[in-house]
Backbone as CSV, one residue per row, in Angstrom:
resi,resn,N_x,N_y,N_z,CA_x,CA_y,CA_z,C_x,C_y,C_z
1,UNK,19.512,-24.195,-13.872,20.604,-25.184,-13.990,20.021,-26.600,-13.897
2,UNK,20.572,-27.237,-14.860,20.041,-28.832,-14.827,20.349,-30.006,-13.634
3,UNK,19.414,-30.437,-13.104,19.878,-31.544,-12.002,20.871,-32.114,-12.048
4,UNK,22.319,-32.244,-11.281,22.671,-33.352,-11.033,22.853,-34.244,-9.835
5,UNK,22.436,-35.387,-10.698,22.482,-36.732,-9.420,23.450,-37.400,-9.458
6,UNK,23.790,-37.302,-7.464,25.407,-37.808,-6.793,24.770,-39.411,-6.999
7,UNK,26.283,-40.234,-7.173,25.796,-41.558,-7.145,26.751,-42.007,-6.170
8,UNK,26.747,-43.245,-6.207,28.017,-43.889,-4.828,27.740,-45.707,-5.650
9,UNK,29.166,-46.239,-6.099,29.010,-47.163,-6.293,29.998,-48.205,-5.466
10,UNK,29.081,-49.195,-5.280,29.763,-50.341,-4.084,29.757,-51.379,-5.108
11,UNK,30.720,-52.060,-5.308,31.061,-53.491,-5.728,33.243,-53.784,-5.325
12,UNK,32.616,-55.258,-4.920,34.318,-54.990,-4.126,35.202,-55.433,-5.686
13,UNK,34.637,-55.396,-7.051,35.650,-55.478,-7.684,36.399,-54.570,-8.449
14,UNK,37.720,-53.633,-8.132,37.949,-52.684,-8.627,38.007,-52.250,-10.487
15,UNK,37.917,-53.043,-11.027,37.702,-52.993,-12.861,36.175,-52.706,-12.879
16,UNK,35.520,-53.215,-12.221,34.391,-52.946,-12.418,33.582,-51.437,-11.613
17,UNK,34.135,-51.159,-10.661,34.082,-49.623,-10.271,34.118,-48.714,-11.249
18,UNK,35.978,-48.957,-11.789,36.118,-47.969,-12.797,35.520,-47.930,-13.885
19,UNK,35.099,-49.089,-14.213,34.504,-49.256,-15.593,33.088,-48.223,-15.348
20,UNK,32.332,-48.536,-14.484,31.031,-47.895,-14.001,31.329,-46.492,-13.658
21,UNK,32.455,-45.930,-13.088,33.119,-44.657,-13.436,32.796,-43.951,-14.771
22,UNK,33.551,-44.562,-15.816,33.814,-44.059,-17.202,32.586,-43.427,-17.830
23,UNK,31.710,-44.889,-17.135,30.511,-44.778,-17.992,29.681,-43.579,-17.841
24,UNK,29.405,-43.437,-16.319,29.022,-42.682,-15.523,29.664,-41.332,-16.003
25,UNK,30.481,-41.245,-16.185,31.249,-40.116,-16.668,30.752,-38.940,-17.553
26,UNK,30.321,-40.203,-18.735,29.606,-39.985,-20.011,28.248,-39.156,-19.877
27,UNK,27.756,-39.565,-18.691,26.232,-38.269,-18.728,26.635,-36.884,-18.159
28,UNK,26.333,-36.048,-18.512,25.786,-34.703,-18.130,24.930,-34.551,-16.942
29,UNK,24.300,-35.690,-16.644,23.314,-35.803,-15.704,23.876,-35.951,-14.134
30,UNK,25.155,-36.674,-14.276,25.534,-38.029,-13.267,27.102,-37.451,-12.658
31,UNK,26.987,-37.424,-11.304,28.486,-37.368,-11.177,28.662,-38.732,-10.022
32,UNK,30.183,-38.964,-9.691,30.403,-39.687,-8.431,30.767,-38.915,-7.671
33,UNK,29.674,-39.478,-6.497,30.264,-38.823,-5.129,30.877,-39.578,-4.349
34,UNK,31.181,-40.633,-4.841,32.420,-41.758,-3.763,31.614,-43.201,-4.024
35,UNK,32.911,-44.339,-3.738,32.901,-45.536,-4.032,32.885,-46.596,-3.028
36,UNK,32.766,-47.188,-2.843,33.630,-48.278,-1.748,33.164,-49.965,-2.251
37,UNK,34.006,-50.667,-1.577,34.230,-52.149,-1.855,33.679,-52.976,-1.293
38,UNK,33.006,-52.718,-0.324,32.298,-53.595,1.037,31.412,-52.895,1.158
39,UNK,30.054,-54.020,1.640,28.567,-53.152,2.131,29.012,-52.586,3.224
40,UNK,29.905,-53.369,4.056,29.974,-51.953,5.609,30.575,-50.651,5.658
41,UNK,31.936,-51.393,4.481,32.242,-49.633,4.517,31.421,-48.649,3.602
42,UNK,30.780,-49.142,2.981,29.424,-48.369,2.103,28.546,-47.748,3.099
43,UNK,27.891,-48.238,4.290,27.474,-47.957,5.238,28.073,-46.428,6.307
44,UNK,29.241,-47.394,5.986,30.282,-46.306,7.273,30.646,-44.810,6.661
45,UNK,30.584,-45.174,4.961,30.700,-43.978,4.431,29.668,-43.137,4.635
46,UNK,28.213,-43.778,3.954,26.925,-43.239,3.765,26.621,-42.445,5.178
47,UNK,27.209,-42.789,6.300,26.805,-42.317,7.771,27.456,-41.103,7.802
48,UNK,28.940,-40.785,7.050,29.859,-40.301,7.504,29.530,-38.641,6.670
49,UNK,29.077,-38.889,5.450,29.009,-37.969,4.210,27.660,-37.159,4.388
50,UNK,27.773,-35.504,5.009,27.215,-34.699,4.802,26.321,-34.207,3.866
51,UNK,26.591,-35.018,2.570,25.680,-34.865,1.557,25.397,-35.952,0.870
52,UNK,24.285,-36.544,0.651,24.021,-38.070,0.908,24.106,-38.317,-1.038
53,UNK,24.061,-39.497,-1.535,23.767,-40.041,-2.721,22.879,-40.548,-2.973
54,UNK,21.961,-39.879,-3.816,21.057,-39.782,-4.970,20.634,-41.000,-4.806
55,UNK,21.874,-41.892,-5.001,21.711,-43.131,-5.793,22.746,-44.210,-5.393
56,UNK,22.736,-45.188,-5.570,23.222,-46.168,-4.786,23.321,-47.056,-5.984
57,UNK,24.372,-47.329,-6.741,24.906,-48.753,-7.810,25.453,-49.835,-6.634
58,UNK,24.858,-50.904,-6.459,25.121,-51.639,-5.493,25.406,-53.025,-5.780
59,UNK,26.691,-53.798,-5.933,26.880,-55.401,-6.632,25.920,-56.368,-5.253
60,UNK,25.325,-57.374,-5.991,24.973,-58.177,-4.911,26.036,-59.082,-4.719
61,UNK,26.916,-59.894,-5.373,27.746,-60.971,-4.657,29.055,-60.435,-4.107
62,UNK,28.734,-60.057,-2.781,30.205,-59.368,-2.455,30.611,-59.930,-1.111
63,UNK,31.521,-59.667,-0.800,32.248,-60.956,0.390,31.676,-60.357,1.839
64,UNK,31.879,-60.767,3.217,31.635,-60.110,3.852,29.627,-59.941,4.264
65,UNK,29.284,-58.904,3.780,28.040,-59.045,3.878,27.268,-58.049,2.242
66,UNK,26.505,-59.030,1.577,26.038,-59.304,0.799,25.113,-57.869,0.093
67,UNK,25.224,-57.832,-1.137,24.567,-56.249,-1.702,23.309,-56.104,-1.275
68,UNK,22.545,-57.769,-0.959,20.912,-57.137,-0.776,20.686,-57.195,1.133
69,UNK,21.869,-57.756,1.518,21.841,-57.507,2.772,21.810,-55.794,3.508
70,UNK,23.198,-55.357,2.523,23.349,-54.167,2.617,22.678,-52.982,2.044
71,UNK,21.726,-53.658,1.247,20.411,-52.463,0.443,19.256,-52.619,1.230
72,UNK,18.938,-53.315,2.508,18.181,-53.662,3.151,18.496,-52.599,4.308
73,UNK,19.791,-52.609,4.565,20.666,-51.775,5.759,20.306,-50.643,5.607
74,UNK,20.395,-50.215,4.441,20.530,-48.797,3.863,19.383,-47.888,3.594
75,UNK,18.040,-49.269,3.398,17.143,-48.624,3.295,16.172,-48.576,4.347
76,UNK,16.484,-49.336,4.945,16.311,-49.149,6.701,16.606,-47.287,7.199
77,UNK,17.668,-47.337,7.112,18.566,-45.669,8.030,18.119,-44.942,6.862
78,UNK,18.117,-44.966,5.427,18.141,-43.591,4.797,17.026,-44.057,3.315
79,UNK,15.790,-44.540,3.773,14.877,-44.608,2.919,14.906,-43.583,1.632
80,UNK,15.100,-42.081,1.760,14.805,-41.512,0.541,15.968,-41.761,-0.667
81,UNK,17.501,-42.546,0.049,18.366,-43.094,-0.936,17.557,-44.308,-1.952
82,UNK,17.933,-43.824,-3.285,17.365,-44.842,-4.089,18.529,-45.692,-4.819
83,UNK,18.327,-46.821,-5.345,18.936,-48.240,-5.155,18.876,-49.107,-6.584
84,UNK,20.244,-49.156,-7.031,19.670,-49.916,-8.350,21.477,-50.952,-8.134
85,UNK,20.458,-52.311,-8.131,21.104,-53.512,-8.030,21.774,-53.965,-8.926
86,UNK,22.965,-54.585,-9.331,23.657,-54.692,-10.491,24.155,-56.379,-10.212
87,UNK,23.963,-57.443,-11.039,24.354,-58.906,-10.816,24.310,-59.412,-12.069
88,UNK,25.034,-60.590,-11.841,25.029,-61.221,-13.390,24.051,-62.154,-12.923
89,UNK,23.921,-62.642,-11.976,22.972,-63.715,-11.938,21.502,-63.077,-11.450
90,UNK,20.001,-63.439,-12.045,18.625,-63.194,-12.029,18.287,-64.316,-10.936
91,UNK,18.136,-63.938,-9.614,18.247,-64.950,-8.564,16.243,-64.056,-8.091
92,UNK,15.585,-65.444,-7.737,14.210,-64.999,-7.845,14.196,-64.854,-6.379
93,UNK,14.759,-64.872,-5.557,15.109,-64.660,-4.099,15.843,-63.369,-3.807
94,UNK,16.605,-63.208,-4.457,17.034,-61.741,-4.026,16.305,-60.581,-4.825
95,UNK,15.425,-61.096,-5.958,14.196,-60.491,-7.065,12.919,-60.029,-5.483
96,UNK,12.837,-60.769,-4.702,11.605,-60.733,-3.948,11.915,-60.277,-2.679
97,UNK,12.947,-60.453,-2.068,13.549,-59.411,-1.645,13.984,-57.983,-1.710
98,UNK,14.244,-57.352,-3.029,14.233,-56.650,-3.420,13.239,-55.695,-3.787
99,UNK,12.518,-56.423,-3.699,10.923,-56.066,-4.099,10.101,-55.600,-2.966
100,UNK,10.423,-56.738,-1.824,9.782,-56.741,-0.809,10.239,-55.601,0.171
101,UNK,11.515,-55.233,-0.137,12.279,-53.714,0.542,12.236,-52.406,-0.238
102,UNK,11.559,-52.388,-1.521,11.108,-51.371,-2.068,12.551,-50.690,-2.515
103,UNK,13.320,-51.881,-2.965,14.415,-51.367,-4.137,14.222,-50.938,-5.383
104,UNK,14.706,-49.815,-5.694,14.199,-48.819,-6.621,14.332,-49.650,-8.305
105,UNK,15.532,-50.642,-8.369,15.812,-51.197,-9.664,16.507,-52.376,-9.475
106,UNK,16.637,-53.487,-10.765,17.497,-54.555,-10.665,17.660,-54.535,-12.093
107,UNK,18.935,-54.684,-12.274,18.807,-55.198,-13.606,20.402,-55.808,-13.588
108,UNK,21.241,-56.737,-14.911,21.906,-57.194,-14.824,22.967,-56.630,-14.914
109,UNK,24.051,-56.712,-14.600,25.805,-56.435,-15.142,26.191,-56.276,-16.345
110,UNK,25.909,-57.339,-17.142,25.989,-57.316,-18.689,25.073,-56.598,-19.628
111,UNK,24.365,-54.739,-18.971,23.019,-54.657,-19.859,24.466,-53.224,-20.472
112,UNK,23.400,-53.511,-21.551,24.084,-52.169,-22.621,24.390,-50.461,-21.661
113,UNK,25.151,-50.115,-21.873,25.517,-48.501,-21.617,24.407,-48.114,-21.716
114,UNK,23.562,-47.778,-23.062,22.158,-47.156,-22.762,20.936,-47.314,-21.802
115,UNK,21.173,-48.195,-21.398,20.217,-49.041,-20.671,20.454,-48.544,-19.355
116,UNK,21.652,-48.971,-19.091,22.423,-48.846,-17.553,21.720,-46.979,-17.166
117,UNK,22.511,-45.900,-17.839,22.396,-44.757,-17.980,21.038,-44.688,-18.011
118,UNK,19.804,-44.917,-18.723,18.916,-44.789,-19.216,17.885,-44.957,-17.086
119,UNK,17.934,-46.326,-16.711,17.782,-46.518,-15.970,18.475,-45.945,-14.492
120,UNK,19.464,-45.629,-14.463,20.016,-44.492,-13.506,19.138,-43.451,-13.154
121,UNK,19.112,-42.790,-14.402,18.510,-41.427,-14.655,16.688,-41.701,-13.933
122,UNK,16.182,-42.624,-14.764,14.633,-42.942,-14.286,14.569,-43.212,-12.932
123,UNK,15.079,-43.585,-12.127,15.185,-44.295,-10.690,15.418,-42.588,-9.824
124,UNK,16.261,-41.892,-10.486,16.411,-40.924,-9.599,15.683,-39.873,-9.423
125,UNK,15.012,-39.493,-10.699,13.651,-39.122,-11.126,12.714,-39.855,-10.452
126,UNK,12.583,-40.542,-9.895,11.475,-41.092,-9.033,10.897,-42.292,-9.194
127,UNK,11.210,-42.812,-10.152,10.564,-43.980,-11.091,11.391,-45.116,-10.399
128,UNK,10.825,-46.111,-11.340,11.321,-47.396,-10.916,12.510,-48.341,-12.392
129,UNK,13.041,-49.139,-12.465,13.019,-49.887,-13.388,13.941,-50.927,-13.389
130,UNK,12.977,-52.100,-13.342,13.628,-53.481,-13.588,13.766,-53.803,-15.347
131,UNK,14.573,-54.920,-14.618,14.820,-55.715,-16.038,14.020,-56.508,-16.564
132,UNK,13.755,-57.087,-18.051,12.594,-57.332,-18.399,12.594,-59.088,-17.774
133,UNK,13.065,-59.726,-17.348,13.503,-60.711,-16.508,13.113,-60.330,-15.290
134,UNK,13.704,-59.860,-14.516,13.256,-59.531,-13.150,11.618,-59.530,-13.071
135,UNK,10.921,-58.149,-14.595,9.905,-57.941,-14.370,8.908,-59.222,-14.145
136,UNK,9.426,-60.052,-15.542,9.047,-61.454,-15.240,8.572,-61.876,-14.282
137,UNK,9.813,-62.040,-13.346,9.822,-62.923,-11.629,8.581,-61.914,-10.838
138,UNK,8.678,-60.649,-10.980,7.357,-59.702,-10.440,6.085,-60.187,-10.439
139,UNK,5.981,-60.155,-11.899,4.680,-60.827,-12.567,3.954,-62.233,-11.781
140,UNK,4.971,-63.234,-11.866,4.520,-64.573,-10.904,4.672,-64.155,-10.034
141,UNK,5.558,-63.408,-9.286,5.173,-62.678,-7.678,4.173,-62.526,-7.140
142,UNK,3.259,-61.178,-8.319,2.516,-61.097,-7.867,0.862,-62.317,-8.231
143,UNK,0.890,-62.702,-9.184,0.039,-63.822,-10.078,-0.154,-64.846,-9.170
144,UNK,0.728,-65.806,-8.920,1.090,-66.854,-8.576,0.735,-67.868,-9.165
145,UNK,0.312,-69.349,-8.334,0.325,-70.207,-9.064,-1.142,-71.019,-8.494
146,UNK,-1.354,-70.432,-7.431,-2.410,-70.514,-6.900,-3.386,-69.967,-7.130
147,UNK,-4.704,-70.085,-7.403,-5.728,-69.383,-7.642,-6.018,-68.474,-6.277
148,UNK,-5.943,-69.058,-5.775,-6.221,-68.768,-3.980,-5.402,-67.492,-3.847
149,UNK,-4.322,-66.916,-3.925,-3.437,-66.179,-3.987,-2.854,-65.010,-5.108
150,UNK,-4.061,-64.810,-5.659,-4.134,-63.909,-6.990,-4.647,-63.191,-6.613
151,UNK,-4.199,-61.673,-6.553,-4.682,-60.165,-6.547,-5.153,-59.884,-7.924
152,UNK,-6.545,-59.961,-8.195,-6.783,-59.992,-9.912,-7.363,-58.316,-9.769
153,UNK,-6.862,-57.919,-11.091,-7.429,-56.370,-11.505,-8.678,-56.917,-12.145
154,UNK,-9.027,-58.169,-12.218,-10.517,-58.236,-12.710,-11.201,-57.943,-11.523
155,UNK,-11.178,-57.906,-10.481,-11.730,-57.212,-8.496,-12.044,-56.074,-8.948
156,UNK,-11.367,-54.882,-9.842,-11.256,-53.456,-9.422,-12.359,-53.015,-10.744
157,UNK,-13.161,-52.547,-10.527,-14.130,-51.365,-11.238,-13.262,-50.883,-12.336
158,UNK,-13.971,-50.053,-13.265,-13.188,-49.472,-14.373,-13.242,-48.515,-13.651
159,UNK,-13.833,-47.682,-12.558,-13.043,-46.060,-12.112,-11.878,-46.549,-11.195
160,UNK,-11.572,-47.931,-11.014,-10.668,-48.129,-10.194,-9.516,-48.344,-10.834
161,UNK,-9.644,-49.482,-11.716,-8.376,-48.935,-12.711,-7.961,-47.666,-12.607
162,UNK,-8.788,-47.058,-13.475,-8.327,-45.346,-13.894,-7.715,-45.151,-12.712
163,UNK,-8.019,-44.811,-11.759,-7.325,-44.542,-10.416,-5.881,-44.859,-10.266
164,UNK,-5.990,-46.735,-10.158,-4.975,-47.008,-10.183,-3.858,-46.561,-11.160
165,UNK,-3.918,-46.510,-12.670,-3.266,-46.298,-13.740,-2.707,-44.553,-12.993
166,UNK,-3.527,-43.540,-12.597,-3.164,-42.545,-12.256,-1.963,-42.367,-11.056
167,UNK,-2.466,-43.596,-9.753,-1.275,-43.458,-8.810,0.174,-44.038,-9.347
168,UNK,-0.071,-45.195,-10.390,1.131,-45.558,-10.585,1.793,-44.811,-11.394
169,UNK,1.418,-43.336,-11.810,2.066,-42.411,-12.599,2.647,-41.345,-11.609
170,UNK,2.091,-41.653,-10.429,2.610,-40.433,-9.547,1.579,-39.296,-9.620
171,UNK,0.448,-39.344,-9.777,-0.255,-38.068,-9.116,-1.168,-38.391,-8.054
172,UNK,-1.004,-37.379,-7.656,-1.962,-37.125,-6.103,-3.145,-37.325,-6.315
173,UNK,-3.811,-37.007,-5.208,-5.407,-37.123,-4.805,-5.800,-36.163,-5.983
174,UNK,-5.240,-35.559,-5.101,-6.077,-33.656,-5.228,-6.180,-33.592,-7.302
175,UNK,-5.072,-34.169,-7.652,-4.629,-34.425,-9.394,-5.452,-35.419,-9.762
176,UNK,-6.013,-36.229,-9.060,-6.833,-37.488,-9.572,-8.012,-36.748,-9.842
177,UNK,-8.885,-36.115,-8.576,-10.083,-35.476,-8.704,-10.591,-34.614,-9.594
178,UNK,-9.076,-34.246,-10.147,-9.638,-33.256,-11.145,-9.817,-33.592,-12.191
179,UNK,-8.492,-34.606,-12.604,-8.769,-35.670,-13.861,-9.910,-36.267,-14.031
180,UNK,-10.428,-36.609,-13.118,-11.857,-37.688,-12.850,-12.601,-36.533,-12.601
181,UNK,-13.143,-35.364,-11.769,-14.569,-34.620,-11.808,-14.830,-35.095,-10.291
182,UNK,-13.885,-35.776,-9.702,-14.333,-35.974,-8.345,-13.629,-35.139,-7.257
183,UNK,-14.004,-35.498,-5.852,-13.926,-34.724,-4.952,-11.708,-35.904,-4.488
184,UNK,-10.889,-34.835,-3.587,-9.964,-35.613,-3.289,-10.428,-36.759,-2.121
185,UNK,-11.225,-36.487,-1.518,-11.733,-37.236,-0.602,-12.440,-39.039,-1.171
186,UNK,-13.367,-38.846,-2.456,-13.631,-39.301,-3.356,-12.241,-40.328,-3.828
187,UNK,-11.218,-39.553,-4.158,-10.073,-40.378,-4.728,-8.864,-41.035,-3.841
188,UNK,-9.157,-40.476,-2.757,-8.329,-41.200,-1.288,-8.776,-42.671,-1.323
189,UNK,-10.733,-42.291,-1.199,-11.508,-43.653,-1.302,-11.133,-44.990,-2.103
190,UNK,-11.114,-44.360,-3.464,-10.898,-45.218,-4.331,-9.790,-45.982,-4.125
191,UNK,-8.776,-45.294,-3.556,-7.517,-46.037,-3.597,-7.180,-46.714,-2.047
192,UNK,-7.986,-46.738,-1.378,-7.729,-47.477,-0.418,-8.869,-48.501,-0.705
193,UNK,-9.691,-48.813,-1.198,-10.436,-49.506,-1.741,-9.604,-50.400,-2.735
194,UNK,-8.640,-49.808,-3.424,-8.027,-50.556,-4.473,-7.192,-51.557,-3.914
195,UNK,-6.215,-50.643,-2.430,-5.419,-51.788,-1.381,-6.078,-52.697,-0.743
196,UNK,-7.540,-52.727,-0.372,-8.308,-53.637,0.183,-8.499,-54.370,-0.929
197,UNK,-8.750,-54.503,-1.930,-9.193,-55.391,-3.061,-8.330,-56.430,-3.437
198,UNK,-6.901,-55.431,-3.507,-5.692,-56.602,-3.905,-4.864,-56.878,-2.965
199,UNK,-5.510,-56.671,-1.776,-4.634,-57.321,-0.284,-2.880,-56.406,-0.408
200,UNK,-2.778,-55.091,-0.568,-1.951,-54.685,-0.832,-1.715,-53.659,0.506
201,UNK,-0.912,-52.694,0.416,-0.306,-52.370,2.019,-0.321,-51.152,1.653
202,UNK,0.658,-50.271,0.169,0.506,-48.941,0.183,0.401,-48.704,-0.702
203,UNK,1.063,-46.976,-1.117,1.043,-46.715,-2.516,2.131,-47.054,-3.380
204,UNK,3.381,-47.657,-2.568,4.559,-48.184,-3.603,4.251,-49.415,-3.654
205,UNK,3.372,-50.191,-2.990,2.986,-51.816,-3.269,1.890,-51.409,-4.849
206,UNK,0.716,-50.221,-4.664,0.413,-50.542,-5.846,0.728,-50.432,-7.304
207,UNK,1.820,-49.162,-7.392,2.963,-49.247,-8.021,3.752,-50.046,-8.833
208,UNK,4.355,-51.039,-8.035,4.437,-52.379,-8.386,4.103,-53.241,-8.892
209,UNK,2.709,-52.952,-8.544,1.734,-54.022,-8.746,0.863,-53.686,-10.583
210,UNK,1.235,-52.566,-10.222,0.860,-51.430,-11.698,1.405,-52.064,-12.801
211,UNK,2.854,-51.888,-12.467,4.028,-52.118,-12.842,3.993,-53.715,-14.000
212,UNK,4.413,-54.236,-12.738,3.547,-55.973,-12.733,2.644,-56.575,-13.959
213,UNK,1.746,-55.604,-14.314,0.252,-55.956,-14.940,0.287,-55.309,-15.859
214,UNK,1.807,-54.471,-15.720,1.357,-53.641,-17.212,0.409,-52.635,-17.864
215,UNK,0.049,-51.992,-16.608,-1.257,-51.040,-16.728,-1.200,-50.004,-16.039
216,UNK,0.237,-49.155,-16.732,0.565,-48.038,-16.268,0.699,-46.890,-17.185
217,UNK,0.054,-47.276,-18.415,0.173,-46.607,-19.489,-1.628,-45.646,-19.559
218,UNK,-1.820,-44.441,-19.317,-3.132,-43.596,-19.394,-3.481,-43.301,-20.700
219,UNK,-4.047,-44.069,-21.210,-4.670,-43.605,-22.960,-5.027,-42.078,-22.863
220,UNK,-5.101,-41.277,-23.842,-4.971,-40.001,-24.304,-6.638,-39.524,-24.288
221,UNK,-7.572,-40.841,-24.603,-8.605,-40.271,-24.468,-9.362,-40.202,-23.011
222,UNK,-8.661,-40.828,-21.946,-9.678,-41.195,-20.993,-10.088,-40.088,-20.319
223,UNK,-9.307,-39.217,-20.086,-10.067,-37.707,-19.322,-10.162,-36.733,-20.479
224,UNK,-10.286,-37.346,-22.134,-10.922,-36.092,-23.008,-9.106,-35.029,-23.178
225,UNK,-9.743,-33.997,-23.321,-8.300,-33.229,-23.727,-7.719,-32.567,-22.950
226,UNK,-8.158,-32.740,-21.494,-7.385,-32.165,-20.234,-5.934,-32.720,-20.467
């Protein structure tokens, strides 16, 4: 039987619930498992509900206390809930925030049905996905403007790349070593070597950072026809 992922959408404006209802409706993939209007009672629900949501559609400008206040809350108490931010406005403060709390997505209010859906689905699957704007604000995030303050992938070795390109796909050690001919111990190395290089913290910072640079794509030839 095919996955489906519970969602829970919070925005206190009711047209826009339902509308995100309808849509939601439309996948095969997606059901609702409940709504609410306020980050607290989003909270009070999320505490209350025996079977948690997948997924979290969350408005940031909402009265009371605020979507990235309350995606901060949320991912505090129930980290494995994943989180995709919905705003009309591209605010580079709640972009870095968001970022900085390891929110699963941002993208805008006004993006196409396919998109919206498209990105649901990827986030719950494990993935990530911003908007090509947001990604933007990432990019100088991580870049900057300072020389002084640049995590450059020109630091990392070409087996470090490879490495990297591999964690930001989601495989393990033990999956790296084999791809590469090395030992897992060998590929632990590499990648904590890679967080020392770019002053980075874990494996969802390098992720990001993957993300970021655009160098998450594994060419077909690099491990041959494995």
């Amino acid at each position: 039987m095919d996955t489906i992922y519970k969602l829970m959408i919070v925005d206190d404006h009711d047209m826009v619930r339902q509308g995100l209802e309808a849509i939601i409706k439309t996948s095969g993939e997606l059901e609702i498992l409940c709504t609410a209007d306020r980050g607290a009672k989003a909270i009070k629900i999320i505490e209350e509900l025996e079977i948690k949501p997948d997924l979290i559609l969350l408005d940031i400008f909402m009265p009371e206390m605020n979507g990235m206040v309350t995606a901060v809350k949320i991912k505090e108490m129930y980290p494995e809930i994943k989180i995709l931010m919905l705003s009309m406005e591209i605010s580079s403060e709640y972009i870095k925030t968001a970022f900085q709390n390891k929110i699963e997505g941002y993208i805008p209010k006004n993006a196409d049905i396919e998109v919206l859906l498209a990105a649901i689905i990827k986030i719950c699957q494990g993935e990530t996905y911003y908007d090509e704007k947001v990604k933007d604000y990432i990019f100088k995030y991580y870049v900057g403007d300072e020389e002084t303050s640049v995590p450059k992938i020109q630091n990392l070795s070409e087996r470090e790349v490879q490495v990297l390109k591999l964690i930001a796909n989601g495989i393990t050690n033990k999956a790296i070593g084999e791809k590469l001919f090395i030992s897992p111990k060998t590929a632990e190395a590499h990648r904590n070597n890679i967080l020392k290089k770019l002053n980075l913290k874990s494996t969802a910072d390098l992720v990001q950072f993957a993300i970021a640079k655009n160098i998450t794509e594994i060419p077909r030839d690099m491990f041959g026809e494995d």
